[in-house]
C-alpha positions in Angstrom: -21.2 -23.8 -40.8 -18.4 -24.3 -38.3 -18.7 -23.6 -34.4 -16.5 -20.2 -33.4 -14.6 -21.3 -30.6 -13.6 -18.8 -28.0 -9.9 -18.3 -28.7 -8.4 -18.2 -25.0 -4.6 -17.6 -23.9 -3.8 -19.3 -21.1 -0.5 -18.1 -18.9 1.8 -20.6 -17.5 4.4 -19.6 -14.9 6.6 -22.5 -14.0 9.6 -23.2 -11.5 11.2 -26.8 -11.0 8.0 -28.2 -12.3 9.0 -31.8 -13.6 7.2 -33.8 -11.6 3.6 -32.1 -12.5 3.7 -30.0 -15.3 3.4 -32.7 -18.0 0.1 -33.7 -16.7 -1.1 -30.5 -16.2 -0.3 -29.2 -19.9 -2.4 -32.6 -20.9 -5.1 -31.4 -18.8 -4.9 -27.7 -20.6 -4.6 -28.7 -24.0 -7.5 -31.7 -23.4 -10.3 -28.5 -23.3 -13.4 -29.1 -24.7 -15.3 -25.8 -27.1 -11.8 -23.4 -26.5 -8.9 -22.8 -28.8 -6.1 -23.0 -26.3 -2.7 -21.0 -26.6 -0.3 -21.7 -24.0 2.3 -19.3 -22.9 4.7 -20.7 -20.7 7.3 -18.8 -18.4 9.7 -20.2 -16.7 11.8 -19.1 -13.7 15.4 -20.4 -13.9 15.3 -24.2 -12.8 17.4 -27.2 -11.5 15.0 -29.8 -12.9 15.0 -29.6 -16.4 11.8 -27.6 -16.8 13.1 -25.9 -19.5 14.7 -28.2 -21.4 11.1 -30.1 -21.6 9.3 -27.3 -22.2 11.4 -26.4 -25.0 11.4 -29.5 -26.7 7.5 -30.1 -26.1 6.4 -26.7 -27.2 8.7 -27.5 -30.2 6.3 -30.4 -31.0 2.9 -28.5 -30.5 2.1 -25.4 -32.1 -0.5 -24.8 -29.7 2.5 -24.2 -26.7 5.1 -21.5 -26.5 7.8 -20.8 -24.5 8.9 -17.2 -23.7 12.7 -16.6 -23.9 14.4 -16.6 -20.6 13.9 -12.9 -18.6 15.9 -13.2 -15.2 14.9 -15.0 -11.9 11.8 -14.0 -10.7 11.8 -15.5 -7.2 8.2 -16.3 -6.9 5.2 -16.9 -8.8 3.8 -13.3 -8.9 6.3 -11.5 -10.2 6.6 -14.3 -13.2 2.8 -14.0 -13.8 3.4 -10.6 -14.2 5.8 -11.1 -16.7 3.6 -12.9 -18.7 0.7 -10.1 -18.5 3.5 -8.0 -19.7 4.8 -10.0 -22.6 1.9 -11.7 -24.3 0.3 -10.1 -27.1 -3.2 -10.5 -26.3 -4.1 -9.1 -29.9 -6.8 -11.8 -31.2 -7.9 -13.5 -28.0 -11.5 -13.3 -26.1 -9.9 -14.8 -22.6 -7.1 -14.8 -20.5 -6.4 -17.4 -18.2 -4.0 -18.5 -15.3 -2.7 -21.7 -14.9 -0.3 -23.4 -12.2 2.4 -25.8 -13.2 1.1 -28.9 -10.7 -2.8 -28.9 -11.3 -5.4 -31.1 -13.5 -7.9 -29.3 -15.1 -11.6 -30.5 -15.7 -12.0 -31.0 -19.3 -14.7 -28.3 -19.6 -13.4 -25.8 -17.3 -12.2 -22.7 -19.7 -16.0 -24.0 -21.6 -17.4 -23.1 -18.5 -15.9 -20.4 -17.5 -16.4 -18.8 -21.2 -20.8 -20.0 -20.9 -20.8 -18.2 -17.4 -19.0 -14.8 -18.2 -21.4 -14.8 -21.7 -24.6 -15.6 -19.8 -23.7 -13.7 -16.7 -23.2 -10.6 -18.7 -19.5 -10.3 -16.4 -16.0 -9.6 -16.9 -14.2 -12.1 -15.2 -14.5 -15.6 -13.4 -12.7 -17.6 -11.2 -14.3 -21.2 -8.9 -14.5 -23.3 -6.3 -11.6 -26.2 -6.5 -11.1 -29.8 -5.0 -7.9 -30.1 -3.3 -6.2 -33.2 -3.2 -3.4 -35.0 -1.4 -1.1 -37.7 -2.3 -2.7 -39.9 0.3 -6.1 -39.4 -1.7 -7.8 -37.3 0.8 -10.2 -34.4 -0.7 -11.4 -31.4 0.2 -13.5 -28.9 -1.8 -12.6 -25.2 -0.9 -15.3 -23.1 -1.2 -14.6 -19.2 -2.1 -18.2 -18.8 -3.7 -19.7 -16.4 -1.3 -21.5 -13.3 -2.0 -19.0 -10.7 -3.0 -19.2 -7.6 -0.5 -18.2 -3.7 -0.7 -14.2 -4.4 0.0 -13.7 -7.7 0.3 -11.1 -7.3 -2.9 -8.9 -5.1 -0.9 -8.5 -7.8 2.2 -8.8 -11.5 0.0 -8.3 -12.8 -3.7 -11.2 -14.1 -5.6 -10.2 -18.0 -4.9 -7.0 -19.4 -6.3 -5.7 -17.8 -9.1 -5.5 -20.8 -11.2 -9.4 -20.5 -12.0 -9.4 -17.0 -13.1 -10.6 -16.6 -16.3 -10.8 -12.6 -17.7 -11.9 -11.0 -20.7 -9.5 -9.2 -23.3 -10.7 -6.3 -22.2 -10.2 -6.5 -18.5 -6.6 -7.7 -19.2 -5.6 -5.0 -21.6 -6.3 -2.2 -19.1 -4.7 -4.4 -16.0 -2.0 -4.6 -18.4 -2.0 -0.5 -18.7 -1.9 -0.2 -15.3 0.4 -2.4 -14.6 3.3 -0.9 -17.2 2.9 2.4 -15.3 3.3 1.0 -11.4 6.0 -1.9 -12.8 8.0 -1.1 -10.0 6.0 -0.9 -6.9 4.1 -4.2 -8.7 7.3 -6.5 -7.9 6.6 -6.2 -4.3 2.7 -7.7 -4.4 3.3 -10.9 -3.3 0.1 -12.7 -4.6 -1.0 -11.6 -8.5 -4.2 -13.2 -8.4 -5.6 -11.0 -5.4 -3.9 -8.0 -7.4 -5.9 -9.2 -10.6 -9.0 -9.3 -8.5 -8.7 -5.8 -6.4 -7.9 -4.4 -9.9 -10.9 -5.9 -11.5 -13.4 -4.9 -8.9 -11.9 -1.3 -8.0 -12.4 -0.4 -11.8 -16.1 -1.5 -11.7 -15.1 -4.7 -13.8 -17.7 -8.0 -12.9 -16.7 -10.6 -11.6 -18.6 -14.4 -11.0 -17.4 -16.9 -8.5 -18.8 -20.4 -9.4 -19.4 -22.5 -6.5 -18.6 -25.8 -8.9 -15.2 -27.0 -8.8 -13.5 -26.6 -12.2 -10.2 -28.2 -11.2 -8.3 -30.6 -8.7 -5.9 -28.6 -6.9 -3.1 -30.5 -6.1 -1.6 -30.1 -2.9 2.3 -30.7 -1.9 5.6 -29.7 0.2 6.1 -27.0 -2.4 3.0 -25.1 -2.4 3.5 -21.4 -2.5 0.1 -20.9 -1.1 -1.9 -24.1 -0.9 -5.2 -25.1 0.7 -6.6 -22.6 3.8 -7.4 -25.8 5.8 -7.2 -26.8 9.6 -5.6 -25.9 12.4 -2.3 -25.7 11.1 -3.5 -22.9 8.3 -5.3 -21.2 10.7 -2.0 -20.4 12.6 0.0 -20.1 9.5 -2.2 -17.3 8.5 -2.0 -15.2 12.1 1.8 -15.7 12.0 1.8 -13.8 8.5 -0.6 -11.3 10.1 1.3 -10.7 13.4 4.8 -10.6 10.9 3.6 -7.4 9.2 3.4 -8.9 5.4 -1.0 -9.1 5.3 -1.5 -5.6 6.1 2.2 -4.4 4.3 0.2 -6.2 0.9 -3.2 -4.6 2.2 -1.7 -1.4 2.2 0.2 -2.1 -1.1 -2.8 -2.7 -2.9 -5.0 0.3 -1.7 -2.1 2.3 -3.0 -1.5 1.0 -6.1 -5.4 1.4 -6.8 -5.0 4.5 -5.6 -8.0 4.2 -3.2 -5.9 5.6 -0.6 -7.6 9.0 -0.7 -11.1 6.7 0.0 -12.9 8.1 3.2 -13.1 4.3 4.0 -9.4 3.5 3.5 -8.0 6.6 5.0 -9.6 5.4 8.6 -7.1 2.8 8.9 -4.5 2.9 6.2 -1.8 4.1 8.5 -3.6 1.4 11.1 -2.8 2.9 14.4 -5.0 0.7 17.3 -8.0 3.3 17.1 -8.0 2.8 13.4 -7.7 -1.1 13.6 -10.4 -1.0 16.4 -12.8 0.7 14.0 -11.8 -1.1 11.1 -12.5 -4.7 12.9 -16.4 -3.4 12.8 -16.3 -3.1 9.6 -15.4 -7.2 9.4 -18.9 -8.0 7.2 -17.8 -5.7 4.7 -14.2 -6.5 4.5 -14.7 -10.3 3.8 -16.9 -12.7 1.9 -16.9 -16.0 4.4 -18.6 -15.5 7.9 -15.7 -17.3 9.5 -13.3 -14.9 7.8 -15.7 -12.0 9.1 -15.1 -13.6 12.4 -11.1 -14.0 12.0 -10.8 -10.4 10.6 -12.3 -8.8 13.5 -10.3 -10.9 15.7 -7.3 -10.0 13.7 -7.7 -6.3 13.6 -8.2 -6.6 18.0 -5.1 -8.4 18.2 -3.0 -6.6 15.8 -4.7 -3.8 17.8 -3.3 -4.3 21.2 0.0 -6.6 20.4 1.2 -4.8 17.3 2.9 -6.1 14.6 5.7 -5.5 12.1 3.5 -3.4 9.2 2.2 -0.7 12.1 
């Protein structure tokens, strides 16, 4: 009798991708125990990304391009689109995918054993990032999950997410009702999460790598590594857009009535200054803990463009 494969759609959103994406379709198609549709969307591009997308989805059944909708200006928005215009009618999964990555041969197989075994709704992993000099690093997001860490963090890069049909169809839901608002979250894969955890959906974060994350010039996100990240991530902080997005997302969950959220949604420097002891709850990493209650003291007294 023949094995039932999960049936898995994995979403694609691609921009100027030529000098990655063939190798990372390989890597997507290559999966072990899955049947694999890919649904690639592309924002308008100078490289030819369409043109090769076109002609290779023309020569595997398995890959399908949706028509062209616009410019999206970022990868959220076009990952959106694709939540919004796959049918999801017939699948068991639903999984993200970057244009620039390799995936581990078993990594939807994996993903599919752990959300069966673990009795959960949705899971996302640890990844190796790599450099074109060859250097390595693994980043770990595999902590224990705490009370509100969704509203503050993602769940690990959205390229490992892996979600049930079910989960999806009622982000999906959601979604079509706030479209508007939902153009301006900036990154869909700590949306996905925050959805997923404030509707009491479960969620497994596997502390194996199940990809090599590739990192470049281009990187809309990247690696959270060094010194350099560290002050990256304050400038976004002390420029408003972390706690605009923090804000956003509360609302858009409509957990802005919450006795916890209403302390310091409108984040006045009493509210921050309470909020900051709330660090262990707020975040999964003890550094992060750290960082956030430094944050919250600093946006606190020097202000910044979301207050």
């Amino acid at each position: 009798m023949p094995v039932k494969h999960p049936k898995v759609a994995v979403l694609l959103a691609a921009y100027n991708g030529m000098q990655w994406i063939e190798e990372q379709v390989a890597s997507i198609l290559a999966q072990s125990g899955v049947d694999v549709t890919l649904y690639i969307s592309i924002d308008p591009s100078t490289d030819g990304t369409e043109v090769w997308c076109s002609a290779y989805a023309d020569e595997h059944p398995g890959v399908i391009v949706l028509p062209a909708a616009g410019t999206f200006g970022g990868a959220s928005r076009n990952f959106f689109r694709l939540i919004r215009d796959v049918e999801f009618q017939g699948y068991d999964l639903v999984a993200f995918s970057d244009q620039d990555d390799v995936w581990h041969a078993d990594k939807l197989q994996r993903a599919a054993n752990a959300i069966i075994r673990r009795q959960v709704d949705a899971y996302s992993s640890n990844v190796t990032a790599f450099w074109p000099d060859g250097t390595t690093h693994l980043l770990d997001k595999a902590q224990p999950q705490v009370e509100w860490d969704y509203l503050f963090e993602a769940a690990g890069p959205g390229c490992t997410y892996v979600m049930s049909k079910d989960l999806v169809d009622q982000l999906k839901s959601s979604m079509l009702v706030n479209w508007q608002p939902l153009q301006d979250v900036s990154l869909h894969d700590w949306y996905c999460y925050a959805f997923a955890r404030r509707h009491g959906y479960r969620w497994y974060i596997d502390p194996d790598p199940s990809m090599d994350y590739r990192q470049h010039e281009h990187n809309q996100v990247g690696a959270n590594k060094g010194l350099n990240s560290l002050i990256a991530r304050y400038k976004t902080i002390h420029d408003g857009w972390w706690f605009t997005q923090v804000r956003l997302i509360a609302r858009l969950l409509g957990q802005d009535s919450d006795p916890f959220v209403r302390t310091w949604l409108n984040l006045r420097r009493i509210q921050l200054m309470r909020l900051s002891f709330g660090a262990w709850r707020c975040r999964r990493r003890v550094r992060d803990k750290v960082f956030f209650f430094c944050i919250c003291w600093a946006t606190a007294v020097i202000g910044n463009n979301a207050t």
